[in-house]
N, C-alpha and C positions, 0 to 999 in steps of 0.2 A: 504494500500500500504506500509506505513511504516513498520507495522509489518511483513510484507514479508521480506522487504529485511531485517530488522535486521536476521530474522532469516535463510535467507541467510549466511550472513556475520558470526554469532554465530553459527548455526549449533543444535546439541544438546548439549551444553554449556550453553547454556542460557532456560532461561524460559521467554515467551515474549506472552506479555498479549496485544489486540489491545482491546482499550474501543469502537471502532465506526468500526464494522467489517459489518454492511450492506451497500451496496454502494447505496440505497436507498437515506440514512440518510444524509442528510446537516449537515454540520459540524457546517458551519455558526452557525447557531438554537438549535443545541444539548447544552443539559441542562445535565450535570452531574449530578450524585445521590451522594450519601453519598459513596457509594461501590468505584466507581469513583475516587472520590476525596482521599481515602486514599487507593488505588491502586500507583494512581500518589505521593503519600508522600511518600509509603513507599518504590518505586522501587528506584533501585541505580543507573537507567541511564533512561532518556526519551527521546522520539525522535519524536518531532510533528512541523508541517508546522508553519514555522513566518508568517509575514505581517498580522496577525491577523484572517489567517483560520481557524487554530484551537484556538482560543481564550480562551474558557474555560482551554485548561491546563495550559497558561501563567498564568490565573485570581489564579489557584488552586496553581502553585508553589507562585506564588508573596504573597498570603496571607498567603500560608505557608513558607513566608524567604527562601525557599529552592535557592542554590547556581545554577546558571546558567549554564552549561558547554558548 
């Protein structure tokens, strides 16, 4: 969903990459890979659900310092 609207919003401006694009998949449960995790480092803007949805990206910016916006 998020990936939607960003690229909404961005348009072809942006390159916008969703790591959990089956709606299958629980968020809750998902287990990041290595690919994952330095996707989310290396992008300059992320855009994932608080209250601990998606929890694995908070886990991946927090061990990586990465600045909160």
């Amino acid at each position: 969903m998020w990936a939607d609207i960003a690229r909404q919003v961005g348009g072809d401006d942006f390159a916008i990459e969703a790591l959990i694009s089956d709606p299958a998949i629980d968020p809750h449960h998902y287990e990041s890979s290595p690919r994952d995790i330095a996707t989310i480092q290396d992008a300059d803007l992320v855009i994932f659900n608080g209250g601990g949805y998606d929890q694995f990206v908070q886990d991946v910016l927090d061990a990586a310092d990465a600045p909160l916006a």
